[in-house]
C-alpha positions as CSV (number, residue, x, y, z in Angstrom):
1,X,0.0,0.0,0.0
2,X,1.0,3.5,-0.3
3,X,-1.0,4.4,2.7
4,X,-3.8,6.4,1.0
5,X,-6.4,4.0,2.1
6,X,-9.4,5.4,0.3
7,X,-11.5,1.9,0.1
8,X,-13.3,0.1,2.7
9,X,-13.0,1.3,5.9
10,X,-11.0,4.5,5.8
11,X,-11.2,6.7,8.6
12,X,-8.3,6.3,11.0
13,X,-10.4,5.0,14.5
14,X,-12.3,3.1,12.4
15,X,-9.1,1.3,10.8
16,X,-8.2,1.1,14.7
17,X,-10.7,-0.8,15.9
18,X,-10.8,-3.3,12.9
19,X,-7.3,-3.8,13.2
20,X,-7.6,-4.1,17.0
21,X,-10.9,-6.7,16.6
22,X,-8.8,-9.0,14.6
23,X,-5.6,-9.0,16.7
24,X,-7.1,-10.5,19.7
25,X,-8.4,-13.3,17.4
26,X,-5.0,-14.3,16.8
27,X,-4.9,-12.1,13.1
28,X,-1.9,-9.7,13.1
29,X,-1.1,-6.8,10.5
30,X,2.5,-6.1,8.8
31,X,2.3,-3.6,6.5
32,X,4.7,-2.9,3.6
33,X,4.8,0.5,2.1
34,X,5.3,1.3,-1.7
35,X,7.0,4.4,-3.1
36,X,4.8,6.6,-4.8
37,X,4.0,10.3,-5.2
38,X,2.0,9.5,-1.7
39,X,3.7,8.7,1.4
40,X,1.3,8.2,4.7
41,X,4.7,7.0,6.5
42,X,3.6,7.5,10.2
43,X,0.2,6.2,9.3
44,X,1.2,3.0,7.8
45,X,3.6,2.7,11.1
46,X,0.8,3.3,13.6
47,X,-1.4,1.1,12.0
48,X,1.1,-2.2,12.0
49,X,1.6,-1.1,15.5
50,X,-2.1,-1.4,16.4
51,X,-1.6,-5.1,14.4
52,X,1.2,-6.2,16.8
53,X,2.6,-6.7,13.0
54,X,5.6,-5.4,11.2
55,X,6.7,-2.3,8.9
56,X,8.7,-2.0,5.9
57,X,9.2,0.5,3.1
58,X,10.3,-1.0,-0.4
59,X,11.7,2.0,-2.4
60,X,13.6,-0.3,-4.8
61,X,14.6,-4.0,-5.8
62,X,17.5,-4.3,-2.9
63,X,15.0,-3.6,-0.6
64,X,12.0,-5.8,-1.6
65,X,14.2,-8.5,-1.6
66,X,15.4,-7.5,2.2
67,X,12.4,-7.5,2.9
68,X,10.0,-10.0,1.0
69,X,12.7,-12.9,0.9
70,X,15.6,-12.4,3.4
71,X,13.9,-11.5,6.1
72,X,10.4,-12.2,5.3
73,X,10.0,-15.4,7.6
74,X,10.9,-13.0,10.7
75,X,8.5,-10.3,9.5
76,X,5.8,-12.4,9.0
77,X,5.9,-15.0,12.3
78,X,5.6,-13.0,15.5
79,X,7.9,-14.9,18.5
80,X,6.8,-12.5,21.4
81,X,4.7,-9.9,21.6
82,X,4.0,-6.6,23.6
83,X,7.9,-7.1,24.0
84,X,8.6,-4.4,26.8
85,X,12.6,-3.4,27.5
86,X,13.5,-1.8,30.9
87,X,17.2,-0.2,31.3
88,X,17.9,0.9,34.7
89,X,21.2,2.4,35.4
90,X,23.3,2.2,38.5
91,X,23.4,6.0,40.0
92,X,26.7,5.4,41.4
93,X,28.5,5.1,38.1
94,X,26.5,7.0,35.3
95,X,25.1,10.7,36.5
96,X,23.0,11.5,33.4
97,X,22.1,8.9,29.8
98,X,19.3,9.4,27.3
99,X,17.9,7.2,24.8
100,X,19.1,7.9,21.2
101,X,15.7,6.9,19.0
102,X,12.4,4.9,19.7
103,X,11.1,8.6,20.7
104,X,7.9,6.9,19.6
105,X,8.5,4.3,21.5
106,X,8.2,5.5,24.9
107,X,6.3,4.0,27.9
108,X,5.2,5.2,31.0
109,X,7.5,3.4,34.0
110,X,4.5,1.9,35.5
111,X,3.4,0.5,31.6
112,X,6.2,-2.0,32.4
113,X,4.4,-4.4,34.7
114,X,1.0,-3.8,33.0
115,X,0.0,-6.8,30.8
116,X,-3.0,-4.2,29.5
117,X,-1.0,-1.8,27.8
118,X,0.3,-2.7,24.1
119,X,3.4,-2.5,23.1
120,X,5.9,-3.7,20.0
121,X,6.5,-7.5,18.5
122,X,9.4,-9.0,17.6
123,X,9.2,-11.5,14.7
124,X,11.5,-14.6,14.3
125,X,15.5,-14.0,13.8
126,X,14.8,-10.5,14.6
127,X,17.0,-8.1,16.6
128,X,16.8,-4.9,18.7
129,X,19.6,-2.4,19.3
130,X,19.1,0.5,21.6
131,X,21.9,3.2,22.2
132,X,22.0,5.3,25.0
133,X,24.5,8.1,25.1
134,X,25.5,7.9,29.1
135,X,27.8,10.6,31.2
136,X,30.2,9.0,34.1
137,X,29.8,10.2,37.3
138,X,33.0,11.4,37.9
139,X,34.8,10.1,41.6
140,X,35.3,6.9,43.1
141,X,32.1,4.4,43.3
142,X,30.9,3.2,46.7
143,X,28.6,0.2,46.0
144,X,28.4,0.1,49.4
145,X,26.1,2.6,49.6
146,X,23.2,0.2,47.2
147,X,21.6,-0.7,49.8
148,X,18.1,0.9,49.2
149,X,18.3,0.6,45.6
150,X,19.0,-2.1,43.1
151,X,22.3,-4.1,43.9
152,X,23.9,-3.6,40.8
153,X,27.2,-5.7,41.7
154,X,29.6,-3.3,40.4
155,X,27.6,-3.8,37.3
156,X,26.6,-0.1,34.7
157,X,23.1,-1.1,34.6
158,X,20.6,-4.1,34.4
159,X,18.4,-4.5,31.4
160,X,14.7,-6.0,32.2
161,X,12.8,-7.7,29.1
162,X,9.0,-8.4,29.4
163,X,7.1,-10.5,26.6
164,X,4.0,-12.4,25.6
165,X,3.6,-15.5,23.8
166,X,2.0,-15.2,20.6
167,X,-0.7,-16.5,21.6
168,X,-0.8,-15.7,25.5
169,X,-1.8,-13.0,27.5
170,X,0.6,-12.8,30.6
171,X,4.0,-11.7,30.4
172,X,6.8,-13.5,31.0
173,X,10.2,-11.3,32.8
174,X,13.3,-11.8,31.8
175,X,16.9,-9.6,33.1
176,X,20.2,-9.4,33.0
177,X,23.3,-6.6,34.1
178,X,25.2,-4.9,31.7
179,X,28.8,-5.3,32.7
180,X,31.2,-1.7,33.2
181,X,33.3,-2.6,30.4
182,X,34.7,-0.6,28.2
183,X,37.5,-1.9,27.4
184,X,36.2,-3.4,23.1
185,X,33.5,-2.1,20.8
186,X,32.5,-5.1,19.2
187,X,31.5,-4.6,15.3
188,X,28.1,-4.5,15.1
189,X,28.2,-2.2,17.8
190,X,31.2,0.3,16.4
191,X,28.9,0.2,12.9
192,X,25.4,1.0,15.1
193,X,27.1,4.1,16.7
194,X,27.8,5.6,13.2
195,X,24.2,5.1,11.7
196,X,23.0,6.5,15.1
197,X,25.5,9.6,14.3
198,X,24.1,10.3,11.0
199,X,20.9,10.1,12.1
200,X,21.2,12.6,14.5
201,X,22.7,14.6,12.1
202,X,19.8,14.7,9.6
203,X,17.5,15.4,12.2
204,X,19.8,18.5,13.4
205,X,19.8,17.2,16.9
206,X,23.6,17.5,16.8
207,X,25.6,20.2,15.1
208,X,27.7,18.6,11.9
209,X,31.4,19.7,12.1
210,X,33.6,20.2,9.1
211,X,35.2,16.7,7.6
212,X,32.6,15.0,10.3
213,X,31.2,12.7,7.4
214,X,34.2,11.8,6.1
215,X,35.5,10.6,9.3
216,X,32.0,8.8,9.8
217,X,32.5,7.3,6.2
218,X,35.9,5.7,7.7
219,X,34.8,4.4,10.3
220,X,31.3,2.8,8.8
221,X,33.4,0.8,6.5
222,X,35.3,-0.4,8.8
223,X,33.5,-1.7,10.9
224,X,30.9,-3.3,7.9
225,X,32.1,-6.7,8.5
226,X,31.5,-9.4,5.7
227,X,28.4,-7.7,5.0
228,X,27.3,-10.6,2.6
229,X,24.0,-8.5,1.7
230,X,25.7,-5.0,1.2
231,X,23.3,-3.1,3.5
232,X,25.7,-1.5,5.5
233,X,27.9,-0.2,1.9
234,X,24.3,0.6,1.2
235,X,24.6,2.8,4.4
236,X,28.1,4.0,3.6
237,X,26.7,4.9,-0.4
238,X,23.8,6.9,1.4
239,X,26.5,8.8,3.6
240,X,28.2,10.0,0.9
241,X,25.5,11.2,-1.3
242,X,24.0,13.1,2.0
243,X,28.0,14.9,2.0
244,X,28.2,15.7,-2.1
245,X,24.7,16.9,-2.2
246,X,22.9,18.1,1.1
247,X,26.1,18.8,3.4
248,X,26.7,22.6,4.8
249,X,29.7,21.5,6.7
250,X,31.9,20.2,4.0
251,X,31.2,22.9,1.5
């Protein structure tokens, strides 16, 4: 679809409640959007949202194949659902972190225990990467001061993971820590930071510096790994056009 939904029913609570109706028969929604002179982006998001389904965009053959062969198993067969992610931080080692992204995405703390409040799906083989961008608290730690708040054990933070079965209705918790080591970026982690980067640049959320890109470029490629699909030179290719055509900073 193209997200102009002009047949059937139309109007936006209506699509809601249909959508909703057949979800909690077991019927869930992933949407794939098509390039055209139209683009209801954020609509077609919302509404695979209310169909604990998936969202794609095909602009192109690379990415119909991404996305109606490679991953298509994963988009189409929903392991968990309402999938809910908790990160709390240990006060006596970061002062200050924010979440880069999902800014549509956001719970309320208290959603986290509440089985009633809908949240996203994750399909099979799928991943999730969240980055937070966290500021030490400067001084030596005393853990021995945890006593009224989470024992971290010398841990940075412990991550908490709620999720339903696909076909259940309780959730199931799940948690781990997060260890204060920052000793190796792996890969996949080193080539995250750099799309995060450029996405914060695009959105102007962070001020681009002059040879910025071309620094980002260097560091994107190498960290791409085998990349046996060529999504991340994809990435890289998408970098550079941004920096010959739209970049203030390099001119």
């Amino acid at each position: 679809t193209d997200g102009d939904f002009n047949l059937g029913v139309s109007h936006k609570e209506g699509l809601k409640d249909l959508i909703v109706k057949n979800r909690e028969s077991g019927v869930f929604l992933t949407v794939v959007g098509t390039m055209s002179n139209y683009w209801a982006d954020e609509r077609m998001e919302e509404i695979s949202n209310h169909g604990n389904g998936n969202y794609t965009m095909v602009d192109g053959i690379n990415e119909a194949r991404k996305a109606l062969a490679r991953e298509f198993t994963g988009t189409m067969v929903t392991i968990a659902k309402d999938v809910k992610i908790q990160v709390e931080f240990n006060p006596f080692v970061v002062e200050s972190y924010r979440l880069i992204g999902y800014d549509n995405r956001m719970l309320n703390k208290e959603d986290f225990e509440n089985d009633k409040v809908d949240a996203g799906d994750i399909g099979a083989g799928h991943t999730v990467t969240a980055l937070y961008e966290v500021v030490r608290r400067k001084g030596a730690v005393d853990y021995s001061a945890l006593e009224d708040v989470t024992d971290f054990g010398g841990n940075v933070a412990v991550v908490r993971v709620r999720y339903k079965e696909p076909d259940g209705q309780t959730s199931s918790l799940v948690e781990g820590f997060v260890a204060d080591d920052t000793s190796e970026v792996d890969m996949d982690a080193a080539f995250a930071q750099c799309v995060a980067e450029f996405g914060l640049i695009c959105r102007g959320e962070i001020e681009e510096q002059p040879g910025q890109l071309n620094t980002l470029i260097k560091r994107a490629q190498a960290s791409a790994g085998a990349d046996e699909d060529g999504y991340r030179a994809e990435f890289v290719s998408l970098v550079q056009t941004y920096r010959d055509r739209f970049s203030v900073a390099q001119k």
